[in-house]
C-alpha positions, 0 to 999 in steps of 0.5 A: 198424575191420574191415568187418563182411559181412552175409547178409539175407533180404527178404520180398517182396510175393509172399510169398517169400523172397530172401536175399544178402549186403552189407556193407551191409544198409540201403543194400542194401534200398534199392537193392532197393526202388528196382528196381535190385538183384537181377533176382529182386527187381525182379519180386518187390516187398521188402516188408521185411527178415526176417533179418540175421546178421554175419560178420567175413569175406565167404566166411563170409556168401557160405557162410552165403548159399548154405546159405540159399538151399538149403533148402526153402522150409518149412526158411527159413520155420522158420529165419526164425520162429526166428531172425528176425522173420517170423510168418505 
């Protein structure tokens, strides 16, 4: 079985958005809950998981990672409400 990679966004508490990538998400979100992922997520609590997408290799997630995180924070919110499961 080949290892699958993993971009996710996290909603936070503060009602921004953090995005990155893993090979995996769950293990992942729970280390950002716990206080020991992200320096952003240590001061902007994760409130739960908004989107997720695989990919077979980790240039293609750290790709897709940083398309994400360039766009405006209105183009994630559009991105997020169509891909993913976000609703104001």
């Amino acid at each position: 079985m080949e290892k699958k990679y993993y971009i996710y966004v996290i909603l936070t508490a503060d009602k921004t958005f953090y995005c990155g990538y893993t090979d995996d998400v769950e293990k992942r979100f729970e280390v950002h809950k716990s206080g020991k992922g992200a320096k952003y997520t240590r001061s902007h609590k994760p409130l739960k998981i908004v989107y997720t997408a695989c990919f077979d290799t980790k240039s293609e997630a750290m790709k897709e990672e940083c398309r994400i995180k360039s766009l405006s924070r209105i183009d994630k919110m559009e991105f997020i409400k169509k891909f993913g499961n976000y609703q104001e």
